[in-house]
Backbone as CSV, one residue per row, in Angstrom:
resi,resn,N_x,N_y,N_z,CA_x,CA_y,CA_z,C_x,C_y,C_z
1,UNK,74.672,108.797,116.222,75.894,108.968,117.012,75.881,110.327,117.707
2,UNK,76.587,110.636,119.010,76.526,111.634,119.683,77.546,112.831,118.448
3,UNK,77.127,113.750,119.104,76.964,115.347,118.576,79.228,115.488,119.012
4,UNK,79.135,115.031,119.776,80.497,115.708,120.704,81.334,114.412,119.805
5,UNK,82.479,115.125,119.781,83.794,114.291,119.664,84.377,113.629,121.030
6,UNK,84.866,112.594,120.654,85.209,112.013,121.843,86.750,110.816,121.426
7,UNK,87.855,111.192,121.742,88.980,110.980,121.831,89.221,109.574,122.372
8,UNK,89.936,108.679,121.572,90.247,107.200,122.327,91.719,107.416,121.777
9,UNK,92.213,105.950,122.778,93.535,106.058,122.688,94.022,104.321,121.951
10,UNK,94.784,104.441,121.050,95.216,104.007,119.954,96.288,102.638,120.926
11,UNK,96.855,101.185,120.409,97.267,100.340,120.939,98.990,101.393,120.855
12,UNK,99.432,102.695,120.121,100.515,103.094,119.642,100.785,104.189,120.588
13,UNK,99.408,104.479,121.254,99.351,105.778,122.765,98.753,106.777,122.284
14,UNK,98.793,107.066,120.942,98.332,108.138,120.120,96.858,108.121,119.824
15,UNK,96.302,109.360,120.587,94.408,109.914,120.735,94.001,109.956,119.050
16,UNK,92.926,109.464,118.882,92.296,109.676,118.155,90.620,110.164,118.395
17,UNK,89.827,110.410,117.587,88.606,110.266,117.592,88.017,109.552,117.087
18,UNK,86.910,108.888,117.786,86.405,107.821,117.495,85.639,108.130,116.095
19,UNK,85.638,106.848,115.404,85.022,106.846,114.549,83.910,105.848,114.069
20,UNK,82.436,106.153,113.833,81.724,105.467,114.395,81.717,104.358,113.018
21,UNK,81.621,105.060,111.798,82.298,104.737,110.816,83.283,103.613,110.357
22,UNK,83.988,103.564,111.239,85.471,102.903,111.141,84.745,101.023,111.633
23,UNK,84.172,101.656,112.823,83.999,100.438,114.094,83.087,99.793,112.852
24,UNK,82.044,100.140,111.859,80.893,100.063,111.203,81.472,99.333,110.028
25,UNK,82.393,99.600,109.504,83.648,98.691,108.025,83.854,97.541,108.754
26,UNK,84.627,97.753,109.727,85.126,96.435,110.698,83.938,95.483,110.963
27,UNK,83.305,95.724,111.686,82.113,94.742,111.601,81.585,94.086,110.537
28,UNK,80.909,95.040,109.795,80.379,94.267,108.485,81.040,93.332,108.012
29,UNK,82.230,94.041,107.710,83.051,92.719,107.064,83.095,91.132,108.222
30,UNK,83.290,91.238,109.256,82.780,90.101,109.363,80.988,89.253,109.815
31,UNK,80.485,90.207,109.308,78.618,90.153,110.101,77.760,90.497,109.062
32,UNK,77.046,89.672,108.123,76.275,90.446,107.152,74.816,91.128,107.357
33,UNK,74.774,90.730,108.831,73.299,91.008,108.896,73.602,92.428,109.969
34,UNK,72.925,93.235,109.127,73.163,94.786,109.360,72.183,94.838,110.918
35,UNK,71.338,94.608,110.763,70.911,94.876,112.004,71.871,94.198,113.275
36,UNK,72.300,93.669,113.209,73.064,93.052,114.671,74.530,93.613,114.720
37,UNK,75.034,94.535,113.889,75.900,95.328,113.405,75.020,96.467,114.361
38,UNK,73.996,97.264,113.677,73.635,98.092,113.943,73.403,98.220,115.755
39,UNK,73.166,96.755,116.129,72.797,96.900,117.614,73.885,97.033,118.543
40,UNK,75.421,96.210,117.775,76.594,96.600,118.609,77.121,97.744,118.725
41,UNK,76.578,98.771,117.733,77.711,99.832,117.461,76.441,101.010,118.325
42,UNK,74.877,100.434,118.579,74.545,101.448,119.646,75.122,100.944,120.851
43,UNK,75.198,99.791,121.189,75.420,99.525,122.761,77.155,100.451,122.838
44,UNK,78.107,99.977,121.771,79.322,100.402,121.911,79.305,102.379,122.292
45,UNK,78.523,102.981,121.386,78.539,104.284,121.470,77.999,104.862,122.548
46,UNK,76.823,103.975,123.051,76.002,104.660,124.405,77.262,104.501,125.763
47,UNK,77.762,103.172,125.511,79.011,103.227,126.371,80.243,103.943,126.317
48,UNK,80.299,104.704,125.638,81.464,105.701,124.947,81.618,106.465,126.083
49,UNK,83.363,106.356,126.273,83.647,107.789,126.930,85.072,107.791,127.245
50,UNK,85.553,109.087,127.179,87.011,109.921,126.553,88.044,109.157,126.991
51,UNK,88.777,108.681,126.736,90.145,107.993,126.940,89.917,106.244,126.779
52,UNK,88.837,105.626,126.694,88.685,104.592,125.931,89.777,104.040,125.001
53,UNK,89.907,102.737,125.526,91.381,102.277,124.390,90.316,101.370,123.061
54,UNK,91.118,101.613,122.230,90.850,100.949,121.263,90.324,99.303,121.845
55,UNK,91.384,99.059,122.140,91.449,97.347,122.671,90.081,97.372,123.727
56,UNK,89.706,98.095,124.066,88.069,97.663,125.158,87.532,98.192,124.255
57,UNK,87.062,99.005,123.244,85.626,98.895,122.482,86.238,97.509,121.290
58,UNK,86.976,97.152,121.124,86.821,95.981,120.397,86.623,94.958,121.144
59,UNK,87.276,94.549,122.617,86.814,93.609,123.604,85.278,93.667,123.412
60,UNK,85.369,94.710,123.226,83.160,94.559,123.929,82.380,94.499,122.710
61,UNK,83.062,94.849,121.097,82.171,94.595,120.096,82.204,93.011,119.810
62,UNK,83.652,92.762,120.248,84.091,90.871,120.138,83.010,90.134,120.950
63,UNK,82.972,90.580,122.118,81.915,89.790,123.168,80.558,89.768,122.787
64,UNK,80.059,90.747,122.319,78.652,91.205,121.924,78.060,90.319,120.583
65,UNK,79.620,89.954,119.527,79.465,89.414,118.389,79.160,88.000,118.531
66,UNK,80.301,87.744,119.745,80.286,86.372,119.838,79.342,85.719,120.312
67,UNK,78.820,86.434,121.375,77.438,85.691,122.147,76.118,85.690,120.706
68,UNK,76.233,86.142,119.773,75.624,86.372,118.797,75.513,84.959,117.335
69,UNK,76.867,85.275,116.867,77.277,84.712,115.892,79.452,84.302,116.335
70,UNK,79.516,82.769,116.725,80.984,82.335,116.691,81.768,82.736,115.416
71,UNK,81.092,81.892,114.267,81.825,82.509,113.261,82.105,83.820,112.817
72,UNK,81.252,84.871,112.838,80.998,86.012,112.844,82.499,86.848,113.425
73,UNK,82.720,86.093,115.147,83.182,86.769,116.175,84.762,86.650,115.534
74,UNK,84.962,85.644,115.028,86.432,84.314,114.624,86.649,85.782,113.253
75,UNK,85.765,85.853,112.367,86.413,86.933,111.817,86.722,88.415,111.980
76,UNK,86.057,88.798,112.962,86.107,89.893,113.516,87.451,90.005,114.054
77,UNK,87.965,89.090,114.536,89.357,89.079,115.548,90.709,88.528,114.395
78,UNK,90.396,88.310,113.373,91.418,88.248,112.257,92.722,88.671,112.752
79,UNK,92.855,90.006,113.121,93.910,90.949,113.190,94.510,90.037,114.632
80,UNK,93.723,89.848,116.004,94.142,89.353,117.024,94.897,88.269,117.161
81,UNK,93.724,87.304,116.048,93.885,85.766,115.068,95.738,85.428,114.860
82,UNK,96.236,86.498,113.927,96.824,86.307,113.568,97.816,86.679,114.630
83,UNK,98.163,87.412,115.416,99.212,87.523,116.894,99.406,86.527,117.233
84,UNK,98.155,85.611,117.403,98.306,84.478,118.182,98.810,83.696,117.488
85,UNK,99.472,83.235,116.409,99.862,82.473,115.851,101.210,82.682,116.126
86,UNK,102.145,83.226,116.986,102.978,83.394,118.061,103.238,82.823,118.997
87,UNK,104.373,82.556,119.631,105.491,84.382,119.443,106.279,83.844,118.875
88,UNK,106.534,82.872,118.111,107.763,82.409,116.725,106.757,82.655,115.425
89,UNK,107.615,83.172,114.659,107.063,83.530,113.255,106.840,82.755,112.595
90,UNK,107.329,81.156,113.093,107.152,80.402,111.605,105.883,80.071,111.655
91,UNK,104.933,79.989,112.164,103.648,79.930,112.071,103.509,80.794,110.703
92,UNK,103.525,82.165,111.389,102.658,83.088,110.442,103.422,82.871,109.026
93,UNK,105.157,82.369,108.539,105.104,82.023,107.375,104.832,81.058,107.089
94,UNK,104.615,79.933,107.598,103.326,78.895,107.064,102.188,79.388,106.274
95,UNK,101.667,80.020,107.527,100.250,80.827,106.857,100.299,81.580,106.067
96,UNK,101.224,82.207,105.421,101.210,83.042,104.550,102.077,82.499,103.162
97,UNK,102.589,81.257,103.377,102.779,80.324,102.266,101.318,79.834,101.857
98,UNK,100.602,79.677,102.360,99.337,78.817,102.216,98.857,79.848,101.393
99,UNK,98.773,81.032,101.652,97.844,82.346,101.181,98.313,82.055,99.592
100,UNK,99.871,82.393,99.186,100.404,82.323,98.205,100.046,81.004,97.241
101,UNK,99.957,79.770,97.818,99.378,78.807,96.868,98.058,78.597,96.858
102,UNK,97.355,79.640,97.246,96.013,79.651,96.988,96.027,79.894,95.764
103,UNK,97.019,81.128,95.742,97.198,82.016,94.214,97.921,81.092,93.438
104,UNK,98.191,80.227,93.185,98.873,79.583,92.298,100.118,79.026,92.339
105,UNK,100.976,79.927,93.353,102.140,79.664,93.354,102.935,78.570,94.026
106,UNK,104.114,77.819,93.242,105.097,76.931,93.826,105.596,78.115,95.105
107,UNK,105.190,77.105,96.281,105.870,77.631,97.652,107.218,76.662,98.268
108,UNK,108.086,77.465,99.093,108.688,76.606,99.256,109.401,77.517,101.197
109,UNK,109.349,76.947,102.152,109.689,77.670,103.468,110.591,77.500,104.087
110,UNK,111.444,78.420,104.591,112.599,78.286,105.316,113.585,77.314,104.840
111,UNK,113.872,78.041,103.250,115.483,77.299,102.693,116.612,78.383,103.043
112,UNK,117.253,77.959,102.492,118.831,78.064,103.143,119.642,78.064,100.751
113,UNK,119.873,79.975,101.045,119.640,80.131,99.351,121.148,80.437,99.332
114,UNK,122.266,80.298,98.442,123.349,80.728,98.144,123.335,81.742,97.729
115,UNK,124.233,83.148,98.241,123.959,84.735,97.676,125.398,84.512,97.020
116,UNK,125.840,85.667,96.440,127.082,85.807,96.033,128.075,86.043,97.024
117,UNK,127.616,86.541,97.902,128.680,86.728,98.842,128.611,85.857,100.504
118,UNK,127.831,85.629,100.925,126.670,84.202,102.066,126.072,83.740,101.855
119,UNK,125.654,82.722,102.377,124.554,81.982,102.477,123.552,83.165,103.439
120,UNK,121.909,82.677,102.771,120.755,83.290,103.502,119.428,82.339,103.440
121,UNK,118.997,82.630,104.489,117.627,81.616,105.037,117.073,82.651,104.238
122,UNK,115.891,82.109,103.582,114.836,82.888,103.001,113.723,82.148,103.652
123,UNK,112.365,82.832,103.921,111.286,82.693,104.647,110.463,81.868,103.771
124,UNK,110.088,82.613,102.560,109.247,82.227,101.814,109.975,82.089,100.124
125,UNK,110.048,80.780,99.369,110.255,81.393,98.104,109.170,80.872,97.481
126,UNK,108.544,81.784,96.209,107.542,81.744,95.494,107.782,81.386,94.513
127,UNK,107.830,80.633,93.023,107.119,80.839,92.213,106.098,80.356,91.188
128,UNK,105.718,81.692,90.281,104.829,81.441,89.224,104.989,81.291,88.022
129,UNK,105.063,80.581,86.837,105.765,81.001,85.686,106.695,81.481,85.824
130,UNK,106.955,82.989,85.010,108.279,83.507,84.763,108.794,84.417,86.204
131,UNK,107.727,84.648,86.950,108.172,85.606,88.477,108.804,84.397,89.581
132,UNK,109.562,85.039,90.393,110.555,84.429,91.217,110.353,85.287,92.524
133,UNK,109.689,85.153,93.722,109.768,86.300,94.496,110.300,85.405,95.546
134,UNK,111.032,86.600,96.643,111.819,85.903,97.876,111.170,86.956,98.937
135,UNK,110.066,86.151,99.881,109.556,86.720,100.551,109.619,86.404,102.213
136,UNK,110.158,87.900,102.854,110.804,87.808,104.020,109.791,87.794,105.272
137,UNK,109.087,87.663,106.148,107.976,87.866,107.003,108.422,88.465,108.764
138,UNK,108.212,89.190,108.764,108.116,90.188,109.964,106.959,89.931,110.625
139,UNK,106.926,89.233,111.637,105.855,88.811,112.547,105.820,89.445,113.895
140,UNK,104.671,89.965,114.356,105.229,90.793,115.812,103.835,90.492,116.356
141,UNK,103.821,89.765,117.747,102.123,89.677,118.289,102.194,90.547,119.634
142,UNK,102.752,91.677,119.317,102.219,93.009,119.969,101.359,94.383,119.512
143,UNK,100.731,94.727,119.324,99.590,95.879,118.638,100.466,96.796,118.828
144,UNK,100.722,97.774,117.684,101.237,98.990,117.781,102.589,99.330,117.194
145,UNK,102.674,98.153,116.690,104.440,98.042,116.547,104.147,97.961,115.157
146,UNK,105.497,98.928,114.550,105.633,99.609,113.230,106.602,98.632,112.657
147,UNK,107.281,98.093,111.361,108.361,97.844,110.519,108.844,99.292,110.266
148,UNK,110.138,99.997,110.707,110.601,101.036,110.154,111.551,100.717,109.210
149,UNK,112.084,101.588,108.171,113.475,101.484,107.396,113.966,100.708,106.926
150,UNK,114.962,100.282,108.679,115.946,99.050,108.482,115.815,98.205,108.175
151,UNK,114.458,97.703,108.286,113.924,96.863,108.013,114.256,96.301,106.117
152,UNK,113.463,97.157,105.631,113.630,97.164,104.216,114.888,97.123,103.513
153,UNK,115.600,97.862,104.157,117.093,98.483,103.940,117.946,96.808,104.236
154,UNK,117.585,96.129,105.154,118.672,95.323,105.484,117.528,93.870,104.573
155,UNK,116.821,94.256,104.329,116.143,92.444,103.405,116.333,93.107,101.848
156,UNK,116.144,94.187,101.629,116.721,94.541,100.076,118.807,94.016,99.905
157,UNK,119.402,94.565,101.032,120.747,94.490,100.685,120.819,92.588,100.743
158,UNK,120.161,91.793,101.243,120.294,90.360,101.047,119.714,89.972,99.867
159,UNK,118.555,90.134,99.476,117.658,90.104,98.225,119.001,90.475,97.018
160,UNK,119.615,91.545,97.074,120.470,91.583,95.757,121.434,91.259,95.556
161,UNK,122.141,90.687,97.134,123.407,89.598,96.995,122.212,88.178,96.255
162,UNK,121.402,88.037,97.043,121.174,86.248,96.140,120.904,86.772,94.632
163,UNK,120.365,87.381,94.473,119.770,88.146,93.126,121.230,87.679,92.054
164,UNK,122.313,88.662,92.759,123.579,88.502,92.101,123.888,87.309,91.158
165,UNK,123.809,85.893,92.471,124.150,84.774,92.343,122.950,83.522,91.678
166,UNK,122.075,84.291,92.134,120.818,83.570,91.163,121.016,83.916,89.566
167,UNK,121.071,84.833,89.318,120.899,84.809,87.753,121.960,84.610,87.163
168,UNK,123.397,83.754,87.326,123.855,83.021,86.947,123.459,81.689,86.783
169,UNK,122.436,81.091,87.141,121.930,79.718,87.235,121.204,79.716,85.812
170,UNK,121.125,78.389,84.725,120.205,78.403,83.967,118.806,78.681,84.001
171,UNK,118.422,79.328,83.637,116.733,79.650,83.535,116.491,80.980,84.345
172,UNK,117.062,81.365,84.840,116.791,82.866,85.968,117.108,84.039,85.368
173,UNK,118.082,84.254,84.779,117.971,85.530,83.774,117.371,86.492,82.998
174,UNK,116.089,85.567,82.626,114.848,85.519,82.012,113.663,85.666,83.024
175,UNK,113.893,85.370,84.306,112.462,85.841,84.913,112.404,87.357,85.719
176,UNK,111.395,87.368,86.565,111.258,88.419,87.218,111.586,88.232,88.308
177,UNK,112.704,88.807,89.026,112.715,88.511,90.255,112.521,90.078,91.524
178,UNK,111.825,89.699,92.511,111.551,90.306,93.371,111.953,90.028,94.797
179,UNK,112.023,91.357,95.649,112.167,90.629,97.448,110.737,91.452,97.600
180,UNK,110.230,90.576,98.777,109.008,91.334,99.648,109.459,91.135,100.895
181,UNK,108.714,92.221,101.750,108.335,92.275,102.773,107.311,92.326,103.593
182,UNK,106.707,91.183,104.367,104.840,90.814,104.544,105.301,91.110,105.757
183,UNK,104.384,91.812,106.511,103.887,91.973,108.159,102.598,91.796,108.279
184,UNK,102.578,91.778,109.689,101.178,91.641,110.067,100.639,92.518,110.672
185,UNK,101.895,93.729,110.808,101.556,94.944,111.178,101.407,96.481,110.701
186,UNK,102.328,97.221,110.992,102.349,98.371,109.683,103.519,99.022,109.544
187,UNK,103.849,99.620,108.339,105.288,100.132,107.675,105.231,101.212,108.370
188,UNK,106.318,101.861,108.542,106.711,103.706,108.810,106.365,104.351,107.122
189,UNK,105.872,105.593,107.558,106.540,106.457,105.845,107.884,106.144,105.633
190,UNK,108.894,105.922,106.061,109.959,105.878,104.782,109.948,104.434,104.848
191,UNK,109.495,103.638,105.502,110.230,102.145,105.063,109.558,101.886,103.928
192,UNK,108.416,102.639,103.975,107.673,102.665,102.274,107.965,103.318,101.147
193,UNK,108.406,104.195,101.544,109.217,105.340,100.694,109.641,104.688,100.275
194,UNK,111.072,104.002,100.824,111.869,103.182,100.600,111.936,101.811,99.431
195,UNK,110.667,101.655,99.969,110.479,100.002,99.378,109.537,100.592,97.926
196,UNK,109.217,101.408,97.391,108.814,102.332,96.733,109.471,102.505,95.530
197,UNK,110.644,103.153,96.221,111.943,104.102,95.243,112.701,102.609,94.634
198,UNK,113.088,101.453,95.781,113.861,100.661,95.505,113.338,99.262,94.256
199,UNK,111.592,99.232,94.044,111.194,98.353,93.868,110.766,96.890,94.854
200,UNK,110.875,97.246,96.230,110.551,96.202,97.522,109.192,96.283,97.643
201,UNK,108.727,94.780,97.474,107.336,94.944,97.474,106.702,94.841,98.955
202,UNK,106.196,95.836,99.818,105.909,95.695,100.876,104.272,95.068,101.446
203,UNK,104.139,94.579,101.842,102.884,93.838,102.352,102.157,93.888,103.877
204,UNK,101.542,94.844,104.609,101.160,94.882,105.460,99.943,94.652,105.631
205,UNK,99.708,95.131,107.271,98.056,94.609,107.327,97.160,95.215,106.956
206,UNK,97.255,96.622,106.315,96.425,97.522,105.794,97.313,98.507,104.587
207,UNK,98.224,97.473,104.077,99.265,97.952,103.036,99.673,97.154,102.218
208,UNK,99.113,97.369,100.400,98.913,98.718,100.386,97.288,98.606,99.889
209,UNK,96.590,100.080,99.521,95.455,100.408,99.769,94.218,99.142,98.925
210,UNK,95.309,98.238,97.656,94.848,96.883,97.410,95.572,96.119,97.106
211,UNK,95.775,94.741,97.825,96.487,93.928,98.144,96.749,93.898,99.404
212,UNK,96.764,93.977,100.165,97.410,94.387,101.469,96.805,92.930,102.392
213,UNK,97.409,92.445,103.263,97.331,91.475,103.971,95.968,91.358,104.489
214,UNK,95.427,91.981,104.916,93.412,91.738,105.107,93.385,91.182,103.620
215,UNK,93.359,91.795,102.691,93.019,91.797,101.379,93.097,90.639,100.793
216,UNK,94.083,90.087,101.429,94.513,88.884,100.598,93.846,87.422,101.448
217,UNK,93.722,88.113,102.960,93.077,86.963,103.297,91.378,86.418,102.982
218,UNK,90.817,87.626,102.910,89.580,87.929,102.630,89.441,87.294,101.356
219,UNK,89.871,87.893,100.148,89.978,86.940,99.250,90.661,85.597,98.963
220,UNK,91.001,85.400,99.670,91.026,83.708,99.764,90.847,82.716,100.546
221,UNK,89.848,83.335,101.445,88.596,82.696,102.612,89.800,81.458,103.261
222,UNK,90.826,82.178,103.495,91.725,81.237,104.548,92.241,81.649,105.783
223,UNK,91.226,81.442,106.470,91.562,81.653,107.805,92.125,81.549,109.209
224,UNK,93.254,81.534,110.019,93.949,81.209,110.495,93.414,80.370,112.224
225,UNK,93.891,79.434,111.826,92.930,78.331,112.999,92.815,79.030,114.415
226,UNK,93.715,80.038,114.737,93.292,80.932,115.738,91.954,82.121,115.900
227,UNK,91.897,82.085,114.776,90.100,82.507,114.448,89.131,82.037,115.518
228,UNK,89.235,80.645,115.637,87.998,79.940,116.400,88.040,80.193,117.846
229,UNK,86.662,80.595,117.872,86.587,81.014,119.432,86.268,79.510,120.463
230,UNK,86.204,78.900,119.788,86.013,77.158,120.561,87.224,76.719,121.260
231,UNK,88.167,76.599,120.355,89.440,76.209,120.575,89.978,76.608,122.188
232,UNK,90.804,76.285,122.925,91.096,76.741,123.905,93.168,77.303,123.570
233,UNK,93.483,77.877,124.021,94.797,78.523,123.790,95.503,77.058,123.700
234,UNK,95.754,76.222,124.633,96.323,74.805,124.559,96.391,74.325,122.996
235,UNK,94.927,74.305,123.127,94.763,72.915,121.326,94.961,73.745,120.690
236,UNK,95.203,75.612,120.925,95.981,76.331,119.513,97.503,76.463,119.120
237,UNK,97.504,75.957,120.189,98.973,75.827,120.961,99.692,74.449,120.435
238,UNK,98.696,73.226,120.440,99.441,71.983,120.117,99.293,72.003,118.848
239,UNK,97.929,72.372,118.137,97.822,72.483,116.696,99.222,72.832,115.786
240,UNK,99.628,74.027,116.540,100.516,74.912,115.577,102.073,74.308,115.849
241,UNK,101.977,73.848,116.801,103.308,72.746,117.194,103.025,71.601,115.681
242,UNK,101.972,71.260,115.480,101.679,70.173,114.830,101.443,70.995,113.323
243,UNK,102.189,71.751,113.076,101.984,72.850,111.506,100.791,72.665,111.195
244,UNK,99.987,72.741,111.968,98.513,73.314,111.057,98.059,74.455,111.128
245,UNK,97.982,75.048,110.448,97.742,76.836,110.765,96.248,77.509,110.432
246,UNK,95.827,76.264,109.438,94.254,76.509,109.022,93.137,76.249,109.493
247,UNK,92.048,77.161,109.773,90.613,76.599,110.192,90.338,75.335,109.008
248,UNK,90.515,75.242,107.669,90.392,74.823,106.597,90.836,73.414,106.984
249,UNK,91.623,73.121,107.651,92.960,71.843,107.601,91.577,71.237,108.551
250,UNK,91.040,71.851,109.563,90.487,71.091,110.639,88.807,70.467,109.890
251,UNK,88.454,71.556,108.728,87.283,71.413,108.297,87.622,70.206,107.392
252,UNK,88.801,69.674,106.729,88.884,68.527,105.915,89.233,67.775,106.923
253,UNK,89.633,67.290,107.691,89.963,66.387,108.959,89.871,66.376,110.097
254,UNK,88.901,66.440,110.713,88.521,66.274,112.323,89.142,65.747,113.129
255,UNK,89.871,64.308,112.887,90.177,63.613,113.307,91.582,64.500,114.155
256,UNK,92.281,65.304,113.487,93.653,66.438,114.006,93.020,66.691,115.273
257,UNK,91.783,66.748,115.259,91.237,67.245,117.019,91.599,66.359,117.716
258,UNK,91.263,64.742,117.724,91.203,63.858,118.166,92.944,63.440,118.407
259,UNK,93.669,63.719,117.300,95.212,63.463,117.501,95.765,64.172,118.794
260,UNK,95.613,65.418,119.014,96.004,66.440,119.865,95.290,66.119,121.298
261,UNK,94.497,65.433,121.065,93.584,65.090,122.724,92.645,65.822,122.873
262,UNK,91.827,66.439,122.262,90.559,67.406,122.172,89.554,65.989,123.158
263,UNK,88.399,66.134,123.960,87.789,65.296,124.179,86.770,65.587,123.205
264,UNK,85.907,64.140,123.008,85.009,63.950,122.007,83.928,65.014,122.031
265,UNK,83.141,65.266,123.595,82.484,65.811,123.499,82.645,67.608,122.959
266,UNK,83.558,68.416,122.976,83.963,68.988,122.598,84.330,69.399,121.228
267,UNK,85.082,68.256,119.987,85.323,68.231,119.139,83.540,68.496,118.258
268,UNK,82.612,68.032,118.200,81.367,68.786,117.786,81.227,70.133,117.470
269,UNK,81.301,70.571,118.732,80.745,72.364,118.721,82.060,72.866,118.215
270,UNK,82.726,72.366,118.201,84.519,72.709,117.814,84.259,72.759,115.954
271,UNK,83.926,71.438,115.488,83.499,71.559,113.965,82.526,72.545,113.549
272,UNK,81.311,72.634,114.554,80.131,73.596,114.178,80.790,74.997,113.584
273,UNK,81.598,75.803,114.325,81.802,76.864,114.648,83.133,76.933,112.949
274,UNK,83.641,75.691,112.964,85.047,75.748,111.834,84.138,75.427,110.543
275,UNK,82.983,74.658,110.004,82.536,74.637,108.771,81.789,75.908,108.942
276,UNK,81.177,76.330,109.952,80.372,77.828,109.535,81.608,78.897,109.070
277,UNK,83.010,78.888,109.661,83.548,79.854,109.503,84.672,79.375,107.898
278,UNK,84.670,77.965,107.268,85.420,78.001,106.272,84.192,77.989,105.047
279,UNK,83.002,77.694,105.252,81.571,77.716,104.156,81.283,79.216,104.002
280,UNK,81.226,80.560,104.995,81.035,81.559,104.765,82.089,82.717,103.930
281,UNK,82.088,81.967,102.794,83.358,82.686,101.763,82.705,83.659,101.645
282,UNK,83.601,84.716,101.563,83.145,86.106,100.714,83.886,85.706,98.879
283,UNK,83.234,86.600,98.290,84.153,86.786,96.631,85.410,86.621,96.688
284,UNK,85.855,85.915,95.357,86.990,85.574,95.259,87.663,87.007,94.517
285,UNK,89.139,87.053,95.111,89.902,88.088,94.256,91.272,87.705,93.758
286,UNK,91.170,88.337,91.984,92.351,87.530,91.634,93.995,88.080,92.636
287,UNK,94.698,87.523,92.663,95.746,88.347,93.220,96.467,89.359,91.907
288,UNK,97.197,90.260,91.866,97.775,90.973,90.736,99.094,90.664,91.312
């Protein structure tokens, strides 16, 4: 890597320095073969220069991957992956119900819960045995955009009205109950602070340093059908009209291509690209 520092600018406006490092984690994780890693991150660096946005050296490590390895490219864009599962959230709590009964848990989406004092839509309810969690989802498919505070502040003050009124019910007294908060993006310092001091379990895309939303997808090789670089925006478009949110859903049934109007010839290279990308599991991790 060159000798000089050299400053890019962040999807948030805020300069950083590049890090050759950084670009080098990101890849691997989706590319195991180091050398073709190694060849993007010279072409990326020889092309380096000062005010570079984040979003064009990943355009050009995405392009470089893809002409390479599809599946490869489909995980590389995870973070993008998941925007697109937009611009209504209930996608992404689909998908992130799915994550949860990977782990074991009774899921249940968009009920309608009695608090002590209102009624409240809850996003996600979980549970496992004796834990009870009520998990809220903050979806945003713009780069750069933070969950601050209020956030926390206003899904904790609902969380302990139902809380109230839940553990009057037989059997709830006795468990654990929790609120979360999952994004797909990232907390402020205090909304963490916050969720910290209060007991709010927060869930972002790089929060916290284990567990954190990469974390969880990675370990449970479920990947969001916007992954596939085959697909065209349309059939990701009718798919998710049609609640399927998984590369996984398409690898047990092909035929969902064929429902949506995919033409035949197409639906092929369409499967190629979805069993390479749901067969290439990494290690499993338990959830805590």
């Amino acid at each position: 890597m060159r000798d000089k520092k050299i400053y890019i600018e962040k999807a948030s406006g805020d300069k950083v320095i590049f890090s050759e490092e950084k670009l080098r984690r990101s890849l691997s994780k989706a590319c195991r073969d180091r050398k073709t890693v190694d060849e993007i991150i010279k072409s990326i660096v020889n092309g380096l220069v000062p005010g570079m946005t984040t979003q064009q050296i990943y355009t050009k490590a995405f392009d470089l991957l893809a002409s390479i390895s599809k599946p490869s490219a489909g995980k590389y864009k995870l973070k993008a992956a998941i925007m697109e599962l937009g611009p209504s959230g209930y996608p992404f709590e689909r998908y992130f119900g799915e994550i949860l009964k990977h782990q074991g848990f009774e899921v249940q989406i968009g009920q309608i819960v009695q608090g002590h004092c209102v009624n409240h839509e809850i996003d996600i309810i979980a549970i496992k045995g004796d834990k009870h969690f009520m998990v809220e989802c903050k979806f945003h498919n713009r780069p750069g955009f933070q969950c601050d505070v209020k956030i926390p502040l206003y899904i904790q003050a609902r969380f302990e009205d139902v809380i109230k009124q839940m553990k009057t019910l037989p059997g709830h007294s006795e468990m654990f109950h929790q609120g979360w908060v999952v994004t797909n993006t990232r907390f402020t310092g205090d909304a963490i602070q916050y969720g910290k001091c209060i007991g709010l379990n927060l869930i972002g895309w790089d929060y916290p340093d284990q567990g954190s939303l990469n974390d969880l997808i990675d370990a449970s090789n479920l990947y969001p059908l916007t992954c596939l670089t085959t697909l065209t925006n349309i059939e990701k478009e009718k798919l998710l009209e049609n609640k399927i949110v998984l590369s996984k859903d398409l690898c047990n049934d092909e035929k969902i291509l064929e429902i949506i109007g995919v033409h035949p010839r197409r639906i092929s290279e369409i499967m190629k690209e979805t069993l390479a990308l749901c067969h290439d599991s990494n290690h499993q991790n338990n959830f805590k």
